[in-house]
C-alpha positions as CSV (number, residue, x, y, z in Angstrom):
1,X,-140.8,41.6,-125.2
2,X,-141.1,39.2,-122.4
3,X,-138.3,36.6,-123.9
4,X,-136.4,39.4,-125.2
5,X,-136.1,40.5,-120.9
6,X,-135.4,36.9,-120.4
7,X,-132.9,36.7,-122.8
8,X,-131.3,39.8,-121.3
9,X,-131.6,38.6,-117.8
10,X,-129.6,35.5,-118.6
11,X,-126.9,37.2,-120.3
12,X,-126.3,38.8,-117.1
13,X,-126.5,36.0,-115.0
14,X,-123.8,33.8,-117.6
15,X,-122.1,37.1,-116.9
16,X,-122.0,37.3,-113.2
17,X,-121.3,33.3,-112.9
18,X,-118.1,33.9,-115.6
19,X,-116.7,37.0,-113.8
20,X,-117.4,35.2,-109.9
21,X,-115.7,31.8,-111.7
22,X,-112.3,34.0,-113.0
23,X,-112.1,35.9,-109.8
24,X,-112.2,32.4,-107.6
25,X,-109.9,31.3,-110.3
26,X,-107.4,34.1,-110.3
27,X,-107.5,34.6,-106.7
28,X,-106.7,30.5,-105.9
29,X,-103.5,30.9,-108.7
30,X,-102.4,33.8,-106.3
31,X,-102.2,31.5,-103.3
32,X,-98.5,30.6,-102.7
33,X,-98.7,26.8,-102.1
34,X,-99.3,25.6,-99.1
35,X,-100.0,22.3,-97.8
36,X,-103.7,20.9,-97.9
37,X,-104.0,21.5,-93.9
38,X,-102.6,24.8,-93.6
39,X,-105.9,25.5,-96.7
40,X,-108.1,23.2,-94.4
41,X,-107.3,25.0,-90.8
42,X,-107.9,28.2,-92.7
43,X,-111.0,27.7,-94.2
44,X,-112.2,26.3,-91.4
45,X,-111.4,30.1,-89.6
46,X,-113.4,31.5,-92.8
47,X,-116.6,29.0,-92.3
48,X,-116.8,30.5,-88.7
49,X,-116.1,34.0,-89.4
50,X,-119.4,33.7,-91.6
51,X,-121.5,32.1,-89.4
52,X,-120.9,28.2,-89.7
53,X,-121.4,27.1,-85.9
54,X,-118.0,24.8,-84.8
55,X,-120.8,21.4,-84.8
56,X,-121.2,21.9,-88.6
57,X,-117.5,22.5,-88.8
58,X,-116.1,19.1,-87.4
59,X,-119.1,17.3,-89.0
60,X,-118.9,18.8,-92.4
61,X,-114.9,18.0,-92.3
62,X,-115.1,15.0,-90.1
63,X,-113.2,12.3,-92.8
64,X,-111.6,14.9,-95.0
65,X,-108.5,14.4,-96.4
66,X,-106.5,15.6,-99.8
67,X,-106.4,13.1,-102.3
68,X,-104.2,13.8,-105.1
69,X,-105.9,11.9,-107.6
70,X,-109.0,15.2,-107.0
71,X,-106.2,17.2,-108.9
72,X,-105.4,15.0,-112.0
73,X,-108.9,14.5,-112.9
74,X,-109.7,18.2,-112.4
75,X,-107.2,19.5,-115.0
76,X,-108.4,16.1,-117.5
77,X,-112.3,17.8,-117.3
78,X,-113.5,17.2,-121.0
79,X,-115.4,21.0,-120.5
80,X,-111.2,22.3,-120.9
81,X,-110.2,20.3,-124.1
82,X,-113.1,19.5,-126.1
83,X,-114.4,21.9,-128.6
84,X,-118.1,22.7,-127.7
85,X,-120.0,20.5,-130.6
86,X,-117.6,17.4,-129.6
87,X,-118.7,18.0,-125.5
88,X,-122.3,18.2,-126.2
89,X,-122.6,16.1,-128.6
90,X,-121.3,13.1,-126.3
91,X,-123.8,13.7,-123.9
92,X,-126.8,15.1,-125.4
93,X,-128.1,12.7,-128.2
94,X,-131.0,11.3,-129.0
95,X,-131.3,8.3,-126.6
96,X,-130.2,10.2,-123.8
97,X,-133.4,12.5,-124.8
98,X,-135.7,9.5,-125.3
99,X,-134.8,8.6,-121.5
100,X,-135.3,11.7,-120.0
């Protein structure tokens, strides 16, 4: 009974994190494109609207800049074009489970 609520439970978690990751997803393709300070400047507004004093701000953002190169590896992650077996089989095998 106990792992069968368990069970459940993360089902609806997996859920939650799937429909939250779609959403962030969807809404970011319905941004027109605008440059990487325009996002920055305007993030920055967000961060204090919800509490992020103006300190944390310029420290948190202190060096950051857009590097292009972010991009090319995000749409080359293995998670989008490997089937599931291939993915986990590269990186959970037997020595990497004698190590841990």
């Amino acid at each position: 009974m106990l792992i069968r609520a368990m069970l459940t439970k993360n089902k609806i978690l997996i859920f939650i994190l799937l429909f939250n990751f779609l959403s962030i997803n969807v809404a970011l393709s319905a941004l027109p494109d605008i440059s990487f300070d325009a996002w920055l400047k305007s993030y920055k507004k967000i961060a204090l609207k919800n509490g992020i004093s103006q300190e944390t701000i310029n420290i948190a953002f202190k060096d950051v800049k857009f590097i292009e190169k972010v991009l090319i590896y995000d749409n080359k992650q293995p998670e989008f074009y490997e089937d599931t077996i291939t993915y986990v089989n590269k990186r959970a095998n037997n020595s990497r489970l004698k190590n841990a």
